[in-house]
Z-matrix of the N, CA and C atoms (Angstrom, degrees):
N
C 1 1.458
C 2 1.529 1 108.86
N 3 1.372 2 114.65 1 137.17
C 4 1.623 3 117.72 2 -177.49
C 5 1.489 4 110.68 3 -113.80
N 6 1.594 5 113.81 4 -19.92
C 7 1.173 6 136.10 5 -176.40
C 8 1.061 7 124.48 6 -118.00
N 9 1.791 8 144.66 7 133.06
C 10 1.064 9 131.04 8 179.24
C 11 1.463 10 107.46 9 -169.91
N 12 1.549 11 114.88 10 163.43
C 13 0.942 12 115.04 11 160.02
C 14 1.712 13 130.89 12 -94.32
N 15 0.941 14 110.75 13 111.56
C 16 1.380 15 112.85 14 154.57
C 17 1.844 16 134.70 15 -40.68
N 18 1.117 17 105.61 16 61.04
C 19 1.632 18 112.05 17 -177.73
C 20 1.711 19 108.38 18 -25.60
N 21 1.339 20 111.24 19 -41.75
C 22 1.358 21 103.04 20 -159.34
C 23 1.643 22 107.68 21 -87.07
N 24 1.333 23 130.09 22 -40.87
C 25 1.348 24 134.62 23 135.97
C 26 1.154 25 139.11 24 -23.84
N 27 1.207 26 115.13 25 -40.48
C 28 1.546 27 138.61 26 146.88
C 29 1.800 28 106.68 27 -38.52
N 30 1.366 29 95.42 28 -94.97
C 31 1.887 30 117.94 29 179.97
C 32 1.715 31 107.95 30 -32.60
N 33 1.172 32 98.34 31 -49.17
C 34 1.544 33 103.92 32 -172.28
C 35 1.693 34 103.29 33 -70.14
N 36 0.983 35 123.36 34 -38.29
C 37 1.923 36 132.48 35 -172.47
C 38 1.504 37 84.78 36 -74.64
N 39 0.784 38 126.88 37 -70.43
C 40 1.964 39 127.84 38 -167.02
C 41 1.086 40 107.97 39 -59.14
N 42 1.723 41 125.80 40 -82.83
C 43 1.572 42 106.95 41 -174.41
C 44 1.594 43 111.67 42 -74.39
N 45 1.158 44 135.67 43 34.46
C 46 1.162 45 139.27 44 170.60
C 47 1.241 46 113.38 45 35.37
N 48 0.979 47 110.27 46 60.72
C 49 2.006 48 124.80 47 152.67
C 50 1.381 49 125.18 48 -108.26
N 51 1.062 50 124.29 49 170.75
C 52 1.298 51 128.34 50 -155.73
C 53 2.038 52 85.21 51 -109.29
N 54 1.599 53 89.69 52 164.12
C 55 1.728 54 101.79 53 -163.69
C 56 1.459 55 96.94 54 -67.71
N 57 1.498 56 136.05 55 -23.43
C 58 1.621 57 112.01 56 -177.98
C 59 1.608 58 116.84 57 -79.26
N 60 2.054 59 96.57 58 4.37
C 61 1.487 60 84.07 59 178.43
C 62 1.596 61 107.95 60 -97.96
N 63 1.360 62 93.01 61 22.49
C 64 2.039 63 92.94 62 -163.34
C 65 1.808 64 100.43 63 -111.45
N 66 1.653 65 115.60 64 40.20
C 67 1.867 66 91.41 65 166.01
C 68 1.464 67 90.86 66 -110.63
N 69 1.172 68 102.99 67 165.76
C 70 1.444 69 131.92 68 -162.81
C 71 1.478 70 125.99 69 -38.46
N 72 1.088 71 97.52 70 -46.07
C 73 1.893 72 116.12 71 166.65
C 74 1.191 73 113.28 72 -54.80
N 75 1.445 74 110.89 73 -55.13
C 76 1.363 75 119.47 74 -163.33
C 77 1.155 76 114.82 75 -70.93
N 78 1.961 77 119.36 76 -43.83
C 79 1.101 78 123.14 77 168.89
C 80 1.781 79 116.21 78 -40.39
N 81 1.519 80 110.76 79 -64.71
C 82 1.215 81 111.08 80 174.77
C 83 1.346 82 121.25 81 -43.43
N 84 1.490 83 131.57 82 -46.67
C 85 1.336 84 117.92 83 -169.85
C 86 1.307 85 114.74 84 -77.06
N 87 1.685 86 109.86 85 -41.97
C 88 2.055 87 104.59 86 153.89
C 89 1.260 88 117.29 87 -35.27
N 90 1.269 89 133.25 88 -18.23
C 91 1.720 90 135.60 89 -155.74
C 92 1.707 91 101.02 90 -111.21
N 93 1.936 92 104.02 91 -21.36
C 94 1.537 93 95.80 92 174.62
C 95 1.489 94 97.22 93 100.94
N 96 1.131 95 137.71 94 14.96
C 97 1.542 96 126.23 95 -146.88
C 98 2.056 97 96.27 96 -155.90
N 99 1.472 98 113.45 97 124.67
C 100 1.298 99 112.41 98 155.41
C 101 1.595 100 143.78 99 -78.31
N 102 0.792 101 110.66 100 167.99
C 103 1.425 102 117.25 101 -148.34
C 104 2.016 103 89.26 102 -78.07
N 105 1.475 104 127.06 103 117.94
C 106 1.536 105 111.73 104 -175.29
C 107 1.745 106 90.72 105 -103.96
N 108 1.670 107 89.72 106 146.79
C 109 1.850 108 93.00 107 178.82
C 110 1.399 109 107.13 108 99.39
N 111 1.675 110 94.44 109 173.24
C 112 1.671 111 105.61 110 172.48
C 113 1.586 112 96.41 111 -91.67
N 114 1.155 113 93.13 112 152.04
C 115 1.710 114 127.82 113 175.72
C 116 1.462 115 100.20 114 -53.77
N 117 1.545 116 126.43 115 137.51
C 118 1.131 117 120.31 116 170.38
C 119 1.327 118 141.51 117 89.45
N 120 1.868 119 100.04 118 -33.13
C 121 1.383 120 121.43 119 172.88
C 122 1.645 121 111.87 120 -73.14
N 123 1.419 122 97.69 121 112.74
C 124 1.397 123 109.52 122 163.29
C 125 1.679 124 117.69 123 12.01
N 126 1.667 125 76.04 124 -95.17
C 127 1.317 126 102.17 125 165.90
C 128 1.641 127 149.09 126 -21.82
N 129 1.191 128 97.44 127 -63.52
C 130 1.181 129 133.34 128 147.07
C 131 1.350 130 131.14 129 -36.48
N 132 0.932 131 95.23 130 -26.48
C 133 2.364 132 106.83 131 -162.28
C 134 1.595 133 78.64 132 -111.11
N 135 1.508 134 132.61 133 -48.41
C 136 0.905 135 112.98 134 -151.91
C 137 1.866 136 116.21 135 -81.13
N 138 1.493 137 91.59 136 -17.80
C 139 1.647 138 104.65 137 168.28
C 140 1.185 139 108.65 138 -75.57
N 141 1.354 140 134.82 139 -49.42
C 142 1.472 141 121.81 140 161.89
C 143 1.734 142 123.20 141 -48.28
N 144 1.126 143 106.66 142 -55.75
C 145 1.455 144 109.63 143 179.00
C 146 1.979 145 119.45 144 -45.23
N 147 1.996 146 103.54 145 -27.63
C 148 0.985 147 107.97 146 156.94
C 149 1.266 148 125.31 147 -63.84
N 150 0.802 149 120.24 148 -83.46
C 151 1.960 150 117.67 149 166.43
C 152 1.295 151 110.86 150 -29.13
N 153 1.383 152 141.01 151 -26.75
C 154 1.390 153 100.85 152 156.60
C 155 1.341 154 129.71 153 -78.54
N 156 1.480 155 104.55 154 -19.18
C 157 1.456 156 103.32 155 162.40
C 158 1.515 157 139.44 156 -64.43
N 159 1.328 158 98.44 157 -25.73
C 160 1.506 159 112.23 158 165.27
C 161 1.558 160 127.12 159 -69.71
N 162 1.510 161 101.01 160 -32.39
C 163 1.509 162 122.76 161 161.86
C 164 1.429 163 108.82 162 -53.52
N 165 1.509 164 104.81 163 -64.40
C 166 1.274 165 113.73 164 -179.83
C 167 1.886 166 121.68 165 -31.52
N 168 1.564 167 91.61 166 -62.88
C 169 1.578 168 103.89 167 172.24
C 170 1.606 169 123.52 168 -36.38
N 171 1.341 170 80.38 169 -73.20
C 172 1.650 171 99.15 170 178.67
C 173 1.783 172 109.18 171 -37.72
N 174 1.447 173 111.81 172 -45.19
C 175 1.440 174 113.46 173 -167.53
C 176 1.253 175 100.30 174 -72.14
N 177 1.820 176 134.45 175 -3.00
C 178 1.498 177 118.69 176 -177.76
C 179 1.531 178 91.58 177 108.36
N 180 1.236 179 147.90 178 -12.70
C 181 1.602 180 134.46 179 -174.94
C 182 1.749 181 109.84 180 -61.08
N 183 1.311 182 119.81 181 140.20
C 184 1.338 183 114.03 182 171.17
C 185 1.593 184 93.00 183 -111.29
N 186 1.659 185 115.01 184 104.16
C 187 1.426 186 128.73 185 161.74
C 188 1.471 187 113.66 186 -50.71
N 189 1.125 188 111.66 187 120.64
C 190 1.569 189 120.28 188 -151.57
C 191 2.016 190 104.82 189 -134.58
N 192 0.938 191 138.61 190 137.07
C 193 1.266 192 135.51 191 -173.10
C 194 1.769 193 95.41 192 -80.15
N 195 1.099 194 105.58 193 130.22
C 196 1.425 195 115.69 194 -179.51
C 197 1.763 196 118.18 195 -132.13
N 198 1.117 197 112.36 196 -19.57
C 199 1.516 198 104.32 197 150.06
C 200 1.413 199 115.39 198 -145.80
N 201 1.372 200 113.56 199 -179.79
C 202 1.822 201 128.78 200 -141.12
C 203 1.578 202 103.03 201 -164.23
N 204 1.160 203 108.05 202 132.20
C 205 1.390 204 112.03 203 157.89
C 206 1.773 205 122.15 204 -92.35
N 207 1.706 206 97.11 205 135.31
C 208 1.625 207 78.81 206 -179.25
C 209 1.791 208 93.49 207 -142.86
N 210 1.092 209 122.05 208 151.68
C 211 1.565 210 131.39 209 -163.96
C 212 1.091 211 105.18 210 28.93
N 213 1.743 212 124.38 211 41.61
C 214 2.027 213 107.08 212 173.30
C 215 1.628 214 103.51 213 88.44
N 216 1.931 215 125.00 214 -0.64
C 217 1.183 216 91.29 215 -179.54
C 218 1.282 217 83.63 216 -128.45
N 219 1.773 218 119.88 217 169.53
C 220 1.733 219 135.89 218 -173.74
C 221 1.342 220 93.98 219 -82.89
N 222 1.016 221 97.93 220 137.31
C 223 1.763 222 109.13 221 -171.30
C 224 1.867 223 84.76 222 -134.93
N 225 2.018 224 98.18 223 133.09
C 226 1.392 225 93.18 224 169.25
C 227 1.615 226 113.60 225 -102.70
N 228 1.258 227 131.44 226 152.90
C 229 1.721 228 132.49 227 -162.05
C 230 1.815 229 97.32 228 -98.78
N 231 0.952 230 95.41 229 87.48
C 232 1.845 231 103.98 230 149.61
C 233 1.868 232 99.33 231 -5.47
N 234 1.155 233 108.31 232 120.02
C 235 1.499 234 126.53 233 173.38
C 236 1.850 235 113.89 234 -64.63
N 237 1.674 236 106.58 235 -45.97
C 238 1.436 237 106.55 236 151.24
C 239 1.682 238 142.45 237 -65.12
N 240 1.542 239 91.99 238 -9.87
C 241 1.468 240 96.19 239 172.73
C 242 1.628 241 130.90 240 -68.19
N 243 1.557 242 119.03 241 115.58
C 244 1.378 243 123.40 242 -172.63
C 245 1.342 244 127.41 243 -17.99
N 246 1.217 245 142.51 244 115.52
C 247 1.187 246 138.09 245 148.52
C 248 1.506 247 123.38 246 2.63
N 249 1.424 248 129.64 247 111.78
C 250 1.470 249 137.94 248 161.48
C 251 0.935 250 128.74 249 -94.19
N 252 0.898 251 153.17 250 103.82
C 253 1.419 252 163.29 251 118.40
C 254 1.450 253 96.70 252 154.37
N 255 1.851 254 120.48 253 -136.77
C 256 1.204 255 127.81 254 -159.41
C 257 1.628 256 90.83 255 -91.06
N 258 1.517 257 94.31 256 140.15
C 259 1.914 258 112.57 257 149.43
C 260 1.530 259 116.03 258 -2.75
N 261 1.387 260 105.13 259 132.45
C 262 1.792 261 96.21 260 160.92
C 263 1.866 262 110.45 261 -82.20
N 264 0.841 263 83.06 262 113.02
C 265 1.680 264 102.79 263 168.45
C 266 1.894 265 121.26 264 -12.70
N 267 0.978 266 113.71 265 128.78
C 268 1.850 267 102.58 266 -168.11
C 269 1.564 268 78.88 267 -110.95
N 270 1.347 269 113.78 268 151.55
C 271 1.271 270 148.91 269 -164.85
C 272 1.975 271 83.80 270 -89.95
N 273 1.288 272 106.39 271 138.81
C 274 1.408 273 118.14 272 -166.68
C 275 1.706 274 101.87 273 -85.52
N 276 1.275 275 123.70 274 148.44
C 277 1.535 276 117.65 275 -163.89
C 278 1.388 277 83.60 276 -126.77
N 279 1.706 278 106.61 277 141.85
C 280 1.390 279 130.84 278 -152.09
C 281 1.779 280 95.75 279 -136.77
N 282 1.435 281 108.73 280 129.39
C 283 1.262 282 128.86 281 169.00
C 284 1.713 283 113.16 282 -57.42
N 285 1.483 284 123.69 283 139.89
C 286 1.077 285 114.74 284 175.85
C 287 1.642 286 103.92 285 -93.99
């Protein structure tokens, strides 16, 4: 991967908190939501880390690629910089 988003860069730019309010726990319990899984597991972080992104959506966030690797070094992506690749995904709307 050369491109990506940064979830926690993300969360912190949108609900406007500062980066010690952006590790993983914390995000979730600002979000209203517990931590599912063991701590640490891969796995685990990465199913949580989804739900905040889905949170994210829902609240209006446009998930945006915000850093890049380029010759071996972390490069961060300008917040005004154009859209890459496909759409962020709209959360599917369900009949009551």
């Amino acid at each position: 991967a050369k491109k990506w988003i940064n979830i926690r860069k993300s969360y912190g730019n949108f609900y406007k908190l500062p980066r010690n309010q952006t590790k993983l726990t914390i995000m979730l319990e600002k979000l209203g939501m517990s931590y599912d899984g063991r701590p640490h597991s891969g796995l685990d972080d990465s199913k949580n880390i989804a739900r905040i992104a889905i949170r994210m959506l829902q609240d209006g966030c446009e998930l945006r690629v915000n850093e890049r690797m380029h010759a071996g070094q972390l490069m961060t992506v300008s917040s005004s910089a154009p859209l890459e690749g496909a759409p962020a995904p709209q959360m599917p709307r369900y009949r009551n």
